[in-house]
PADOLO-176969 format. One record per residue (C-alpha): residue in one letter; x, y, z. Coordinates in steps of 0.05 Angstrom, whole numbers, plus 32768, in hexadecimal, padded with zeros to 4 digits. Example, Ala and Ser with C-alpha at 12.3 -4.5 7.8 and 13.67 -1.06 7.14 Angstrom:
2
a80F67FA6809C s81117FEB808F 
# end
This chain:
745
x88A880B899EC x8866809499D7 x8872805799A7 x8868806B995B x882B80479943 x882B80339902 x87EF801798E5 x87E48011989A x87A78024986F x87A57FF39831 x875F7FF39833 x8731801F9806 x8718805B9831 x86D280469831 x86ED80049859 x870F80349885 x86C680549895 x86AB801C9898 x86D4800298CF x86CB804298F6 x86AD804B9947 x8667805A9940 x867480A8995A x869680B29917 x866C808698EC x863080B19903 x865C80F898EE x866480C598AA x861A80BE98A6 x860A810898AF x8634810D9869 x860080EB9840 x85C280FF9829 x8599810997DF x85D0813697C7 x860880F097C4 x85D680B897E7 x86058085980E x85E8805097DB x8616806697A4 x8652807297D8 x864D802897EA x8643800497A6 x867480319780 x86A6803B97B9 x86F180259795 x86CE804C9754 x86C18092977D x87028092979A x872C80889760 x870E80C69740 x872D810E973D x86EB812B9769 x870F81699782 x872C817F9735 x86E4816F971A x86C9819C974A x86E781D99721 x86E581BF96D5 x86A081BC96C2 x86B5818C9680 x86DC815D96AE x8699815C96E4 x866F815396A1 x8693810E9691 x869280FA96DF x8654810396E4 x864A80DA96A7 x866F80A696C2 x864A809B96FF x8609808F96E5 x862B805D96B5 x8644803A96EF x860980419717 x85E2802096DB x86167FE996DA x860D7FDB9719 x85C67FDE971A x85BC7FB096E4 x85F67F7E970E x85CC7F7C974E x85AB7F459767 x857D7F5F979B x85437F78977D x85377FB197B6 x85807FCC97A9 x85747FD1975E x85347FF89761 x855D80259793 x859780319767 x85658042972D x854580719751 x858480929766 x859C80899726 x856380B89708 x856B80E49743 x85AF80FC973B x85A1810696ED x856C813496F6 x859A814F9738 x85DA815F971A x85D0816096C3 x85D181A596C0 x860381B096F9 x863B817C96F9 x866A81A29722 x863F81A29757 x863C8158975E x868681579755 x868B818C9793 x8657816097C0 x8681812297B4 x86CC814497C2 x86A5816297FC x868C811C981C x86D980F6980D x86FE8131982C x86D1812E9867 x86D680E1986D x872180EE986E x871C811E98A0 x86FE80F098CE x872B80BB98C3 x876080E998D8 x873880FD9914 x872880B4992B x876E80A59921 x878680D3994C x875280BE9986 x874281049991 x871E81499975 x874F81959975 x873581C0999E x871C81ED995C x86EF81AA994A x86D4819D9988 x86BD81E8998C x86A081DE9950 x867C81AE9966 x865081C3999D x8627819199C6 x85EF81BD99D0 x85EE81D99985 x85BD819E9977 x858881B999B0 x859281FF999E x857B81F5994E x854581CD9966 x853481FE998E x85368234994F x851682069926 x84D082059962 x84D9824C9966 x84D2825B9917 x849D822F9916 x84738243994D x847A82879928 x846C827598ED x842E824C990E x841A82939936 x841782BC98F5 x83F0828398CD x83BC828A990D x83C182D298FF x83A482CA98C0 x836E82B298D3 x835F82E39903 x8367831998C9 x833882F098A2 x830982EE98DC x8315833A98E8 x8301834298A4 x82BD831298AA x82A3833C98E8 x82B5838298C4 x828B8369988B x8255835398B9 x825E839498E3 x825E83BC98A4 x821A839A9887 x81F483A698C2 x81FF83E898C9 x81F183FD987F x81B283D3988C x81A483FD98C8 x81B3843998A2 x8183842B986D x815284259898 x810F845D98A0 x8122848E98CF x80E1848698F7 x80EB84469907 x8134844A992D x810B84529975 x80EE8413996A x810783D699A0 x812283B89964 x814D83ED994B x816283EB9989 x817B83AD998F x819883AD9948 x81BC83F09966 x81D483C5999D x81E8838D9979 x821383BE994B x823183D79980 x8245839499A3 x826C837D995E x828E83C3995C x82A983B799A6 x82B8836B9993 x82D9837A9950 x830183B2997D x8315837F99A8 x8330834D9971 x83508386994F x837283889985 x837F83499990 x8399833F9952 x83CB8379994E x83DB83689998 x83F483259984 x841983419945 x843F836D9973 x8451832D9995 x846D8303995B x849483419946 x84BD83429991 x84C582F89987 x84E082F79938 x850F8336994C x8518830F998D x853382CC9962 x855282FA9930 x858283189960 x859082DF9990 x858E82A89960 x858E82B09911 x85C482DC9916 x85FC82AF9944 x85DF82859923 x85FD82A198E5 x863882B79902 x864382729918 x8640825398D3 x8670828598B7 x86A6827898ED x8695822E98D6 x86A48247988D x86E9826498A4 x86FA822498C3 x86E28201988B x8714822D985B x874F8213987B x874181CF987A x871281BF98BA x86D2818E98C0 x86A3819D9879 x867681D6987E x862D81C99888 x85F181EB989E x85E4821F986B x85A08204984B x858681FE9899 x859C825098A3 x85778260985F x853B8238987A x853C825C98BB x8543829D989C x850F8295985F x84DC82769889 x84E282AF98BD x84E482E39881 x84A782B99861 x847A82D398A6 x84908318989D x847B83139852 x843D82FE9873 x8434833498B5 x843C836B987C x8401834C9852 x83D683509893 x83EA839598A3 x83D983A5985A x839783809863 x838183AD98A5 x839783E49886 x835683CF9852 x832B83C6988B x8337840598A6 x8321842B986B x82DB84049871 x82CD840998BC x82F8843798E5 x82E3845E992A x830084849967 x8335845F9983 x833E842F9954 x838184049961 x839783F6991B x83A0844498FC x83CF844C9947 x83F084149946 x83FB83F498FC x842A842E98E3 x845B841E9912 x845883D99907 x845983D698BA x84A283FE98CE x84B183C998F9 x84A3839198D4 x84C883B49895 x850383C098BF x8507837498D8 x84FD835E988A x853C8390987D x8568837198B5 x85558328989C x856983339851 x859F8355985C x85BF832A988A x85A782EF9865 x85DB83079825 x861A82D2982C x865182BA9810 x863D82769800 x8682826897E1 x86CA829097EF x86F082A297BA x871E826D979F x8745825A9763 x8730821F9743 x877A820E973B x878282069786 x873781F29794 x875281E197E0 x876E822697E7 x873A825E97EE x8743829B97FB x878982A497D7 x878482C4978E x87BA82D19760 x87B883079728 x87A482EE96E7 x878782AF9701 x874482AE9701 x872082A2973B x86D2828E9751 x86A182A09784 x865682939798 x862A82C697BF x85E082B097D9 x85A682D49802 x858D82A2982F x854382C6982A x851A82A797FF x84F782E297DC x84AC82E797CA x849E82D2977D x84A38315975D x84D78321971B x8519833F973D x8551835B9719 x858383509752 x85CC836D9735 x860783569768 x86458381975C x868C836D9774 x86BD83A09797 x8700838D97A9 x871B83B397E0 x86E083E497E5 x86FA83F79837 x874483F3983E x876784069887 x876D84579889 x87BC8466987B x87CF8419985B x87F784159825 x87E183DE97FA x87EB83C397BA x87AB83D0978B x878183A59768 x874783AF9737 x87158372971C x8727836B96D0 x86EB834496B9 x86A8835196C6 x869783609704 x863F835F96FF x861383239706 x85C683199710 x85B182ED974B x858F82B49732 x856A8277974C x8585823C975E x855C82019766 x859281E0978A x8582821497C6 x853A820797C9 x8529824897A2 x8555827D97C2 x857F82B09792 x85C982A19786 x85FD82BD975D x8643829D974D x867682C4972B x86A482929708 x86D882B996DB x86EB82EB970B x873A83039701 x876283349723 x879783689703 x87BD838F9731 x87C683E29728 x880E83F1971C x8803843C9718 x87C984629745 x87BF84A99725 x880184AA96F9 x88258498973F x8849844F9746 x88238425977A x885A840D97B0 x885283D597DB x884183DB9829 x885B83CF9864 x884983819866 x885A834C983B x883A833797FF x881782FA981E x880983269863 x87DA83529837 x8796834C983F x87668358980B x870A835B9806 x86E3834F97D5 x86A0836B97E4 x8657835997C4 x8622839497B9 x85D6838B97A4 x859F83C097B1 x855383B197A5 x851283BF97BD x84D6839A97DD x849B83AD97F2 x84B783F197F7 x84F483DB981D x853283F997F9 x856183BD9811 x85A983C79801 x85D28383980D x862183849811 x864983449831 x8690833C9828 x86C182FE981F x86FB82EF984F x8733830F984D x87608300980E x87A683009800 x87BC830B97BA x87F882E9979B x881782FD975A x884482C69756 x883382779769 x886B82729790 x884882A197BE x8816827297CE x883C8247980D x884382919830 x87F482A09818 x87DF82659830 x87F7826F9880 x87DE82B2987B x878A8295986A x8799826798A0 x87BC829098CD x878682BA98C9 x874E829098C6 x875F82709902 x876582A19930 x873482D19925 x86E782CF990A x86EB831F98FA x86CE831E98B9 x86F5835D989C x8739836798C2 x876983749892 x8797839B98C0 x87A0834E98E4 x87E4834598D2 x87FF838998EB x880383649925 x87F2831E9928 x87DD82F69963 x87F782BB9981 x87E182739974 x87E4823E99A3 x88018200998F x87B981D8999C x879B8206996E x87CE81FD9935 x87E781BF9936 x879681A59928 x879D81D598F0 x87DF81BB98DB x87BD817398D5 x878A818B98B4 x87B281A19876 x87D2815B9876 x878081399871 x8768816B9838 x87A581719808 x87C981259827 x879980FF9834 x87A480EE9879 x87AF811498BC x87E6811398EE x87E380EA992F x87FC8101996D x884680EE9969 x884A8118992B x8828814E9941 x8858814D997D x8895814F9954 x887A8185992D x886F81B0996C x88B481999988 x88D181BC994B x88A781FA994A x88AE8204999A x88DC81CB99B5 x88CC81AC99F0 x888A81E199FD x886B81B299C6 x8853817F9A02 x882381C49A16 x87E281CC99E4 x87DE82119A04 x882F822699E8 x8825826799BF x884282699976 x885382AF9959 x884182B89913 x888D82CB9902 x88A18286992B x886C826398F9 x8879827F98B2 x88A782B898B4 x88EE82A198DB x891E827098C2 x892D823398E8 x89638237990B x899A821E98E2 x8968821F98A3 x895C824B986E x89168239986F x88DC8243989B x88B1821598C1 x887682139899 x88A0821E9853 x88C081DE986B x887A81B9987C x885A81D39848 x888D81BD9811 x8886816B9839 x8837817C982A x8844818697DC x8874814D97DC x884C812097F4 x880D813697C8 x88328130978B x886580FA979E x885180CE97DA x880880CB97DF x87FF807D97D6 x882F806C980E x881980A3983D x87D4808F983B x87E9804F9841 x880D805F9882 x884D80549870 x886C808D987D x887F809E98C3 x889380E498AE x88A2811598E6 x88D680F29911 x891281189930 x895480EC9923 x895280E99970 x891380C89968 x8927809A9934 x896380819955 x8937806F9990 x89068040996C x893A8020993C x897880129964 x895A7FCA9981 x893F7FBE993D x894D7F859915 x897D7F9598DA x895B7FB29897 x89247FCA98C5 x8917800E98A5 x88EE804998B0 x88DF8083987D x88D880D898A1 x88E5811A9885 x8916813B987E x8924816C98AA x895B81929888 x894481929848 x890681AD981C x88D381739809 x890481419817 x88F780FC983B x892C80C5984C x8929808D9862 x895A806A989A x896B801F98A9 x89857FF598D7 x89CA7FDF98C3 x89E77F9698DF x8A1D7FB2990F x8A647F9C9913 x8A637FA7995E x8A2F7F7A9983 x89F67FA599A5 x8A067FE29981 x89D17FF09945 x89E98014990E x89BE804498F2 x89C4806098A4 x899F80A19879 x899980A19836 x89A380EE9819 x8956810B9812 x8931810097D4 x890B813897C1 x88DD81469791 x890B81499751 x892681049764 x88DE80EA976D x88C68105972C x88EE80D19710 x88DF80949731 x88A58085975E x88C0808397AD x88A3803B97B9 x88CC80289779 x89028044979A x88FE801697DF x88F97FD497A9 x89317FE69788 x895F800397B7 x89A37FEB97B6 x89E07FF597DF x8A257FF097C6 x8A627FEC9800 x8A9C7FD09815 x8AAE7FAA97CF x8A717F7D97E0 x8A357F6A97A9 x89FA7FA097AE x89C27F9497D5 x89827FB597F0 x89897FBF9831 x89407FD79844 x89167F8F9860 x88E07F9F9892 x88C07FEA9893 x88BB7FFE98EA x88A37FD89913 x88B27F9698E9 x887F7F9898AC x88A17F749872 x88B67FA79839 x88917F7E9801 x884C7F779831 x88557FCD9839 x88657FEA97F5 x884E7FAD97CE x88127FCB97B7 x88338009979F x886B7FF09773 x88608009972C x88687FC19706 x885E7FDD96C0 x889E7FD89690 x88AB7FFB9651 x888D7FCF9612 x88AB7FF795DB x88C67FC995A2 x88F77FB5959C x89167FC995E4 x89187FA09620 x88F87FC09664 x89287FE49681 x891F800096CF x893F803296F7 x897280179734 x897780519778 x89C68041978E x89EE806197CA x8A36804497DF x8A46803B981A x8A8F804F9829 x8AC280299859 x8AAC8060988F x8A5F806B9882 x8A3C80AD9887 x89F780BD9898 x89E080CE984C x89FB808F981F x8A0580AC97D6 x8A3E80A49798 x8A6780B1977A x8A8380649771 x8ACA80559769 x8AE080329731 x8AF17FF49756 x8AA97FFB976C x8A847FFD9721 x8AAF7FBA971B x8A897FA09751 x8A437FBA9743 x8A4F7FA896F9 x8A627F52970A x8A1E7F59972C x89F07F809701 x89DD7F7396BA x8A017FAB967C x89B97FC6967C x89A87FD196BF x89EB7FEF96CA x89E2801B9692 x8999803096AF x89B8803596F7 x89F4805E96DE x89C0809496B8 x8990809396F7 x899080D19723 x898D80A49760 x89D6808E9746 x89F380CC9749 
# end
């Protein structure tokens, strides 16, 4: 077994960045830009990360007052610093954001959760000394040469059809010259056409007709040629291209590195849809010239038809495959969460077209569907969008001009009855059910009748929140294992995960909702439980029923009901001291009797608990009455009702043990390896006292006895011999205040 490492983080996460190998500080810098400059990161560091960023991201009024809040300490600051470049700096950043983010604080509020969850992702990550396999995939070395490459490819298209232009334009010069000359000649006396002159003027005319042949030509020749190479880039590159960011986006959902790459797609795709914009206004333009100056065999009435298709049928491709969902479906309550909705709760969504459309006054309607193609034969419960269901794509200056729509108020009901007939449920479970909800448009362009349709992920709908746990597998489940965009026939029979695949996952829930990641001896305990001693093996399938559906054995609980409910506790309970690194967490008792038995006494070491629901423990070395032999003791779990009461670092202060007639005393000193108790949790006692007049502070005392023959889980009742004891060595109040604690009972 590889030594537990235990290293703790009382520094401020920015400290932890900053202290970072350069391969991670250079995936730090890629976070910062104009939308949250690294300026503000670095003077207002403690500030930003005290702040609610992920809650604000949903509630426009609380975004409104962080937003005001920043600038007020960006002012303060600014008008604190001493170097004179810095200041003008934070001014102008200062003025930036305002004009930025004033009429969209949520947005700010998004960028900012976005950039801390991301730094704590690669904390995690450097922690662990190595990238999943789903990371590193996502992560391709050559990903950097091949969008350079599409970015020399657009432009050298878009450099080709500028040329073109110009040939048009030239096209059009020697048709007017052409045409000039030849009324000229036309006008001319009929007697004097035999003349040398005529002649050569005849000659002449005919030399610019067989040159402006040529470039006509030419021209279309080289229009053929951009079209093979845009439908060329289109099919080999825009589109994986695409694909690529939306498997991306499904990683993203369920906690993996922060999405990116979006506004580099939409500049791919509008600049390439800007030179067929252009090709068609050339076509249009020899289409003029042709009803000026035509002749026998003249290349442009042949050949442009086809081409004004083509190009027409490469516009429709682009646009339509340019319509994305920008942002899944979530509930603002469970911003962290997409792709689960429950009924009644509403629930938002953002569409965009990555084309960025000529200037002309569209009325572009977006309609949402939700489960416009269910599986032939399925049973499934029904569903029907109660509020408005319509919006017109706007734009958004944010995207650099290109039409968005986000539908904020959405809310599901679901259809008890179907035709006077009861709806009954299907053959999966509620949370195995997967749901669409599709986006329509239609318009037209240039004569193009365009109809767009995208749809989200798969959904699962809850109807009650203690659904959620069983929805939540299900998105990731899913999400991890396949990029299908529309399979909701998955879990009729779910594949197999392999244990490297899920247990980055698995980490990944405990960096977005924790905090912090696991390490590798966690992970490893984790996998010994799921798949005993297969866990050693990355490549170890886990069946979905092994992962969220059987019991433990011995349990009444599943794995993940059991590792999700240690997630919640320590979100709401335990955050300070995980982060922190105090918690060893996920040790077998085998485990723990390994690294504690040549402890010193009162060495102590807090895990989960393994037979209970959100419970952690904590054991300590005990001095043994036989020499050599360490004694190890468990206090019984404390779960969340416990810790509602009294704050778990309170708890280690004040512990107290009570046995064998002796005075009570805490018997927790040095948290594994040997880090003094005080120098650990310090920082996280809660030191404030009631103040109310005219009562004295009171506090709250955790007690366990310790009978003549100790068991593993201390706890009371107390004899009354006993509260004799405890009551010669505590004070009437703190007896009374230990006696009404729930720790006492």
């Amino acid at each position: 077994m590889t030594p537990h490492r235990v290293q703790r983080h009382s520094m401020s996460q920015w400290k932890q960045i900053q202290q970072l190998e350069i391969r991670y500080l250079e995936q730090v810098d890629y976070l910062y830009d104009d939308n949250f400059p690294m300026d503000i990161r670095q003077v207002l560091s403690n500030w930003i990360e005290s702040q609610d960023w992920d809650t604000a991201a949903n509630h426009e009024t609380m975004a409104t007052v962080l937003l005001n809040n920043l600038l007020s300490q960006l002012d303060r600051q600014c008008s604190q610093e001493q170097n004179f470049l810095q200041r003008h700096n934070l001014k102008i950043i200062n003025q930036q954001l305002q004009l930025k983010y004033k009429a969209s604080p949520l947005l700010m509020a998004g960028v900012i959760a976005t950039c801390l969850r991301e730094e704590r992702r690669i904390i995690s990550t450097a922690s662990i000394q190595e990238q999943g396999p789903l990371e590193k995939s996502l992560q391709n070395p050559v990903a950097f040469e091949r969008q350079k490459n599409l970015d020399n490819r657009v432009a050298v298209i878009r450099s080709t059809v500028q040329m073109l232009d110009q040939a048009v334009k030239h096209l059009e010069d020697m048709q007017d010259d052409f045409d000039f000359r030849y009324k000229t000649l036309q006008s001319r006396d009929p007697a004097d056409r035999n003349t040398d002159m005529m002649k050569q003027e005849v000659t002449r005319l005919q030399e610019i007709l067989n040159n402006l042949d040529y470039k006509r030509k030419d021209s279309l020749s080289k229009m053929s040629d951009v079209l093979k190479e845009i439908e060329d880039l289109v099919g080999s590159q825009l589109n994986p291209e695409l694909m690529e960011w939306k498997r991306k986006q499904q990683i993203n959902c369920i906690g993996g590195p922060m999405l990116t790459g979006l506004d580099q797609l939409q500049n791919w795709f509008s600049l390439t849809a800007q030179s067929l914009f252009q090709m068609k206004r050339q076509l249009d333009k020899l289409g003029e010239l042709i009803l000026k100056v035509t002749y026998e065999s003249d290349p442009i009435p042949l050949q442009r038809p086809q081409m004004e298709e083509q190009v027409k049928y490469l516009l429709y491709l682009l646009i339509r495959s340019s319509f994305v969902v920008e942002k899944q479906p979530c509930m603002p309550t469970h911003p962290q969460k997409p792709l689960i909705i429950k009924t009644g709760v509403q629930f938002t969504t953002k569409v965009r077209l990555l084309v960025k459309l000529p200037e002309v006054d569209y009325q572009l309607k977006v309609k949402t569907i939700f489960d416009k193609d269910l599986p032939p034969g399925r049973v499934n419960r029904q569903f029907f969008i109660l509020t408005t269901n319509t919006k017109v794509m706007d734009v958004e200056e944010s995207s650099n001009g290109c039409l968005s729509v986000e539908f904020r108020h959405l809310q599901l009901k679901e259809k008890k009855y179907v035709n006077g007939t009861k709806v009954n449920e299907g053959p999966l479970s509620v949370t195995e059910e997967l749901h669409s909800l599709s986006f329509e448009a239609q318009f037209n362009i240039l004569g193009i009748n365009i109809e767009l349709e995208t749809c989200s992920f798969p959904l699962v709908v809850i109807s009650n929140v203690s659904q959620l746990p069983g929805g939540w597998a299900s998105v990731m489940w899913y999400n991890l294992l396949t990029d299908e965009p529309k399979n909701l026939g998955f879990f009729a029979n779910p594949p197999r995960a392999s244990w490297g695949q899920l247990s980055e996952v698995l980490s990944w829930q405990f960096s977005t909702f924790a905090g912090r990641g696991l390490n590798r001896e966690q992970l490893h305990m984790l996998g010994e439980k799921l798949l005993g001693h297969q866990a050693s093996n990355n490549e170890s399938q886990v069946s979905w029923s092994k992962f969220c559906k059987e019991n433990i054995p011995g349990k009444p609980f599943s794995f993940w009901m059991w590792l999700d409910s240690i997630i919640e506790l320590i979100k709401k309970h335990l955050l300070p001291i995980w982060n922190d690194n105090c918690i060893m967490g996920f040790v077998s008792k085998e485990t723990e009797r390994t690294l504690l038995k040549d402890r010193d006494p009162g060495t102590f070491l807090l895990r989960f608990s393994e037979s209970h629901l959100g419970g952690i423990t904590f054991t300590w070395v005990e001095q043994s009455d036989n020499a050599g032999e360490a004694k190890l003791i468990s206090v019984e779990p404390y779960t969340k009702s416990r810790l509602s009461a009294l704050p778990f670092a309170d708890i280690i202060r004040d512990y107290k043990v009570f046995a064998n007639g002796e005075a009570p005393e805490n018997p927790l000193k040095f948290l594994y390896p040997n880090i003094a108790k005080n120098e650990a949790f310090g920082r996280h006692y809660n030191s404030q006292q009631s103040k109310v007049f005219p009562y004295i502070p009171s506090i709250l005392i955790p007690i366990s006895t310790l009978s003549a023959t100790p068991c593993s889980s201390p706890e009371p009742p107390m004899s009354p011999g006993m509260f004799d004891m405890l009551a010669q060595h505590l004070s009437p109040l703190e007896m009374e205040t230990a006696m009404s604690s729930p720790y006492s009972e």
